[in-house]
C-alpha positions in Angstrom: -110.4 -131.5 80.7 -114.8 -131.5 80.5 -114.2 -132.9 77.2 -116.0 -129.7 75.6 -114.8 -126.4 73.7 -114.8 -122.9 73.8 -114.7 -120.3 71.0 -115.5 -116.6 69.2 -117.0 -115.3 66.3 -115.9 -111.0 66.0 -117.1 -108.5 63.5 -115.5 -105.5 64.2 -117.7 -102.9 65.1 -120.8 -105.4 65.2 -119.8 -107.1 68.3 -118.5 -110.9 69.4 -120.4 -114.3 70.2 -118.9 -116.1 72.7 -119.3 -120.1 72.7 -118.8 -123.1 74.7 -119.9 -126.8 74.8 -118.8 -129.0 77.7 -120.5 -132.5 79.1 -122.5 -132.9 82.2 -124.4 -135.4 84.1 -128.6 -134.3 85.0 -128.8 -133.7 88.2 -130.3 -135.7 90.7 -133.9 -134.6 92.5 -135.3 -131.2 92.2 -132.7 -128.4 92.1 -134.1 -125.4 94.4 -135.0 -122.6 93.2 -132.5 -119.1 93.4 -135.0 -117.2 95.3 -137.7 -118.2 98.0 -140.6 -118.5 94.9 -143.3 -116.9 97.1 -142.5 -113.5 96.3 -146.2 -111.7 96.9 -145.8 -109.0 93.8 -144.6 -111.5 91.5 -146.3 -114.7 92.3 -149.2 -115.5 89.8 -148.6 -112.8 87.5 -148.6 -113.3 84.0 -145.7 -112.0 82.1 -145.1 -112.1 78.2 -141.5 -111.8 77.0 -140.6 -111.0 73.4 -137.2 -112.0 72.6 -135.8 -113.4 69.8 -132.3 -114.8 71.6 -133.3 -118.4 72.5 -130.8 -117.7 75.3 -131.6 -114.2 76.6 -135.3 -115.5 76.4 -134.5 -118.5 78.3 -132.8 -116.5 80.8 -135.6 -113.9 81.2 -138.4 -116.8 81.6 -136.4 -118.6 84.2 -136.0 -115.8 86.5 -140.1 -114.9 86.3 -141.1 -118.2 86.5 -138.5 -119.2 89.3 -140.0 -116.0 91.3 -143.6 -118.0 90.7 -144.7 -115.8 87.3 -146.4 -117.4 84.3 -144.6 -116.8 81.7 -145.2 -117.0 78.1 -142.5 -116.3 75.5 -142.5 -115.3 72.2 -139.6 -114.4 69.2 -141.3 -111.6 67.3 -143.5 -108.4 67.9 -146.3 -110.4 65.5 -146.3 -113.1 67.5 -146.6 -111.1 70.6 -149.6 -108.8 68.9 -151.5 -111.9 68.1 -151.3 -112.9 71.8 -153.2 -110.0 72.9 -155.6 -109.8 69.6 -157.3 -113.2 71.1 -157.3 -112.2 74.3 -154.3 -113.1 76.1 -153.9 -111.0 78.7 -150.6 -109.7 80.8 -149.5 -107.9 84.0 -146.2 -107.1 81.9 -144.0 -107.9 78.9 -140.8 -107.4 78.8 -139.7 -106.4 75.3 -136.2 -106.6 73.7 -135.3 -103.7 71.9 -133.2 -105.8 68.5 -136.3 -107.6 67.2 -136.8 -108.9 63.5 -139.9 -106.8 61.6 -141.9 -105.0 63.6 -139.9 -102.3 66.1 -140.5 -102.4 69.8 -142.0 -98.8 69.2 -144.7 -100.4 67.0 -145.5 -102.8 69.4 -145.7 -100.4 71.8 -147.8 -98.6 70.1 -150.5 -101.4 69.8 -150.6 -102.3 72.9 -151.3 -98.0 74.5 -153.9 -98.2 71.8 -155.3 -100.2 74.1 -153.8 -100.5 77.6 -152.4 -97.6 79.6 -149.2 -98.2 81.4 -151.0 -99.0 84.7 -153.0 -101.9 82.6 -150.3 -103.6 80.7 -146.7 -101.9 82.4 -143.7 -102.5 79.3 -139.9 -102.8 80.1 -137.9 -102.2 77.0 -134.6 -104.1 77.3 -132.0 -102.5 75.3 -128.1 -102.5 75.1 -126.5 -99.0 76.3 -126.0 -97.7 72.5 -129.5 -98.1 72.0 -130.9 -95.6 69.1 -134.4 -95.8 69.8 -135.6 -91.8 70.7 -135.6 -91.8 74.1 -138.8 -89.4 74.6 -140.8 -91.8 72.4 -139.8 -94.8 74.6 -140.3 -92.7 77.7 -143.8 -92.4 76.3 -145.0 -95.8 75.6 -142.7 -98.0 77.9 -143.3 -97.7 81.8 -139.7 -98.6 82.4 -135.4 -98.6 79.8 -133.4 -101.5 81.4 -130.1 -101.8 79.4 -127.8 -105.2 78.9 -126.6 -107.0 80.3 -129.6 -108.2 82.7 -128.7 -109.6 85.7 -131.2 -111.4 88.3 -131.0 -108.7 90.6 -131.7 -105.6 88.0 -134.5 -107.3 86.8 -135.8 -108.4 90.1 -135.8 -104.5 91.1 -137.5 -103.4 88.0 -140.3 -105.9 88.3 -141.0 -104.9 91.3 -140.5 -100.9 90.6 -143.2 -101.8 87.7 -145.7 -103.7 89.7 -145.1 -102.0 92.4 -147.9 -102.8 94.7 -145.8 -102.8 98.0 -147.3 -106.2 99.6 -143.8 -106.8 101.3 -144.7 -104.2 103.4 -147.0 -105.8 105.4 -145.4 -106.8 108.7 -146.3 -109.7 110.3 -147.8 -108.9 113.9 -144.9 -110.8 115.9 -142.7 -108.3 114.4 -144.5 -105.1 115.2 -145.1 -106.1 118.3 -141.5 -106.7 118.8 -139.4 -103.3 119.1 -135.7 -104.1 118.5 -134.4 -100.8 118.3 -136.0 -99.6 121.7 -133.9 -103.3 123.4 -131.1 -102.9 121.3 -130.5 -99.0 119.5 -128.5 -98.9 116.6 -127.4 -96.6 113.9 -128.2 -98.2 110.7 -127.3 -96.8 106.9 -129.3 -98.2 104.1 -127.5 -98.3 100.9 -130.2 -99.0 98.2 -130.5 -97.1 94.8 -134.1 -98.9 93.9 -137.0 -96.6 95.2 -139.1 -99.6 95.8 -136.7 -101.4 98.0 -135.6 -97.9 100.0 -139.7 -97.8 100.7 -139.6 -102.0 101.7 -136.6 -101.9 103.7 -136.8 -98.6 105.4 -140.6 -99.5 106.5 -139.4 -102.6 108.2 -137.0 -100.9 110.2 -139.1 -98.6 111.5 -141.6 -100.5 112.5 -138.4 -102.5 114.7 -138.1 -98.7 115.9 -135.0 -97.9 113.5 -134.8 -94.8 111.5 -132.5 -95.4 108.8 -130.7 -93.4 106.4 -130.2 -94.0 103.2 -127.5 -93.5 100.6 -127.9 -94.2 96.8 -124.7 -95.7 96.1 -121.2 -96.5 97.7 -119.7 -93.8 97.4 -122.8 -91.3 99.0 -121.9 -94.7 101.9 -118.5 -93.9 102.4 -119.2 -90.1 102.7 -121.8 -90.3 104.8 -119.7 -93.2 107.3 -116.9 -90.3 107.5 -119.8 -88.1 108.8 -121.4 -90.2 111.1 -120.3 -93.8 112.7 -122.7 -96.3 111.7 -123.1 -99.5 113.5 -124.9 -101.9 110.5 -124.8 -101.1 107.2 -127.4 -103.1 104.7 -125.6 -102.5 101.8 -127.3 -103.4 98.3 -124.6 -105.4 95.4 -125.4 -103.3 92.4 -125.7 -99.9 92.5 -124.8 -96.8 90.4 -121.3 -95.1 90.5 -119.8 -97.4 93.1 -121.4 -100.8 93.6 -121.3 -102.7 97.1 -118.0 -104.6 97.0 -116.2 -102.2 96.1 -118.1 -99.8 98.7 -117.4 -102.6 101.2 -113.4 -102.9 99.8 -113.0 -99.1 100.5 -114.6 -99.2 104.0 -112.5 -102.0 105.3 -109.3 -100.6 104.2 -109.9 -97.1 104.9 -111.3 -96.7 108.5 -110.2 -97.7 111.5 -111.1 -100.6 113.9 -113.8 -98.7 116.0 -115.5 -96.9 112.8 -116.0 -100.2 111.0 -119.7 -101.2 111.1 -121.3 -104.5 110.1 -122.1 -104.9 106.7 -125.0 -107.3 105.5 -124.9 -107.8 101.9 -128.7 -107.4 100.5 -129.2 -108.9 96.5 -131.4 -111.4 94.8 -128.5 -113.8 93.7 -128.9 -116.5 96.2 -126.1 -118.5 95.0 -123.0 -119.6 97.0 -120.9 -118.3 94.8 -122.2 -114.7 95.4 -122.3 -115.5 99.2 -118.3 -115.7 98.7 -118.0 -112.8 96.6 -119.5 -110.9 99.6 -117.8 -112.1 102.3 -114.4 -112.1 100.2 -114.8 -108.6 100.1 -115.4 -108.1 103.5 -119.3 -108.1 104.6 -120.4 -110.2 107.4 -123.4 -111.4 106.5 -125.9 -111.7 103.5 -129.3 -112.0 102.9 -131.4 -112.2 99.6 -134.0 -110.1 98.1 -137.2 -109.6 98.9 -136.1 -108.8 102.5 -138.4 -109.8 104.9 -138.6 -108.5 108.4 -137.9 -111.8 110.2 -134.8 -112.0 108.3 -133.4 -108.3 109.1 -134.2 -108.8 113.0 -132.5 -111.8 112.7 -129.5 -110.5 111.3 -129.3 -107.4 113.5 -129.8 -109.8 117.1 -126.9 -112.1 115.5 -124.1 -109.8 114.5 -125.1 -106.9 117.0 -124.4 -106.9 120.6 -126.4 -105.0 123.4 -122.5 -105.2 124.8 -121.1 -102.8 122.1 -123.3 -100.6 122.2 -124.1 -100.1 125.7 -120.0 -99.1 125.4 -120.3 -96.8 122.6 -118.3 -98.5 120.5 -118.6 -97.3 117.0 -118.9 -101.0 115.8 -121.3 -104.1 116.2 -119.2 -106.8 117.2 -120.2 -110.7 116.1 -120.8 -113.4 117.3 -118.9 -116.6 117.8 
C-alpha cells in the first residue's frame, strides 16, 4: 500500500538482514529535534565514531549531533588512527567492535599510548556474543555497551563517560523553593544508571525530598510492598525488569490506595513512546536530562496537598 517492499537475507548461524524500501514525501520546515539539544555534558563536545555500518553509523551520529556534539565519523580503525596522527582531537569515540583490518583492541591500544581514559574516554560497542577478552577491553575501553543501541542506552553511557555532573546545578528559583516542606511526599526513584541516580536524587533533595532508589522493577515492586510510595519516577530501560512491565505489575497487583503516581523518565521523546507509557499505565512522562523545573512541575500537577494531608497512600491527579 506505500508502494515499497520488504525482505530478508539468513545465514544460519551468521545472522539475518532485514530490508525495506517504501516512498515518502520531505517534510516540510525544520523537524525538531528528539531531545531539548542543550544538554550541558554533551553540547560542544567532539565525538569520533568508528563504524563501518552506514546505518548503525548514521544512527550513532544523529543522536550526538541531535544532543549538540560534533561528530565526525569514520569506517575503519585506519581511518580513525589517521585522525588523531594529525591532530584531531576527541572528548570520546565510540568504537564498534566488527571492524574490517585493524581490531578495536589495536586501536585501542594506539590511542592509551597516548591518552589515558580521562583524556580520550572509548565506548566499545559490541553485540552480546562478543569474543573480545573481556579483561583486555576492561583495560583500554572506559565503558562495553552491547547491541542493540537504543537512544536512551547511549544517552546514559555518554553521560556515565563524561560524567561531569553540570545538570546538577540548580537554578536559584528552585532552591529557594522547598516543595517537599509545602507538599511532603514519599518518592521511589527507579534508575539503574549511577549518573542519573546522583542527577535525579540531588534535585529532589534540594526540593527537600529524600528519595529512595531501586535498580530495577522488580527491587520497585518489592520495595512498594514494603512501604507505600506516593510518586514513583520510574526509568524505561532497566536490567531484569524494565519500566512497563514494572508499571504493568504495579497496576494490576496492588490495590486502589497503594497505587502511586508513576512519571515515566527516558530520552525517547517521541509520541510514540509517550503512548507506550501511558498504555501501560504511568501518568505522566518526562524526558531525559531531567531538569528540576520539570520534576517540580510534575510533582505540583499530579500530587495533591489534599491526599496527602488524608494519608492516602496515593497522589491523586488532576483534572
Amino acid at each position: 500500500m506505500m508502494e515499497g517492499r520488504i525482505w530478508a537475507e539468513s545465514t544460519l548461524g551468521v545472522g539475518s538482514r532485514f530490508h525495506f524500501t517504501l516512498k515518502t514525501r520531505q517534510a516540510a520546515g525544520k523537524l525538531k529535534p528528539f531531545l531539548h539539544p542543550n544538554i550541558p555534558e554533551i553540547v560542544g563536545k567532539r565525538i569520533l565514531v568508528v563504524e563501518n555500518n552506514p546505518a548503525s553509523s548514521q544512527a550513532l551520529s544523529d543522536f550526538c549531533s541531535g544532543w549538540g556534539a560534533k561528530v565526525d565519523s569514520v569506517k575503519s580503525v585506519s581511518d580513525a588512527i589517521g585522525w588523531i596522527a594529525v591532530g584531531r582531537t576527541y572528548d570520546i569515540a565510540l568504537v564498534d567492535s566488527n571492524l574490517p583490518g585493524d581490531t578495536p583492541l589495536e586501536f585501542a591500544k594506539y590511542v592509551r599510548n597516548r591518552y589515558d581514559k580521562q583524556t580520550l574516554p572509548l565506548i566499545l560497542i559490541a553485540p552480546p556474543n562478543d569474543r573480545h577478552p573481556k579483561d583486555t577491553v576492561r583495560e583500554l575501553y572506559n565503558l562495553y555497551l552491547t547491541k542493540p543501541i537504543t537512544r536512551s542506552r547511549l544517552f546514559d553511557s555518554l553521560m556515565t563517560v563524561l560524567g561531569e555532573l553540570n545538570l546538577l546545578t540548580i537554578r536559584p528559583e528552585i532552591t529557594q523553593n522547598k516543595l517537599g516542606e509545602r507538599l511532603p511526599l514519599r518518592i521511589l526513584l527507579a534508575e539503574d544508571n549511577p549518573i542519573n541516580q546522583i542527577v535525579a536524587t540531588s534535585i529532589l533533595d534540594e526540593m527537600a525530598y529524600k528519595a529512595d532508589v531501586a535498580e530495577n522493577g522488580r527491587e520497585v515492586i518489592e520495595m512498594l510492598r514494603k512501604k507505600p510510595y506516593h510518586v514513583i519516577f520510574m526509568d524505561m530501560q532497566m536490567p531484569e525488569m524494565d519500566g512497563l512491565e514494572a508499571t504493568r505489575r504495579i497496576r494490576e497487583e496492588f490495590p486502589a490506595d497503594r497505587q502511586p503516581v508513576i512519571i515515566a523518565m527516558t530520552a525517547n521523546a517521541m509520541d510514540s513512546g509517550k503512548q507506550e507509557c501511558l498504555a501501560a499505565g504511568m501518568n505522566d512522562y518526562i524526558s531525559k536530562p531531567i531538569l528540576p523545573e520539570t520534576v517540580e512541575a510534575a510533582l505540583q500537577h499530579w500530587c495533591s496537598k489534599t491526599a496527602i494531608a488524608t494519608g492516602n497512600h496515593h497522589a491523586t491527579a488532576h483534572a
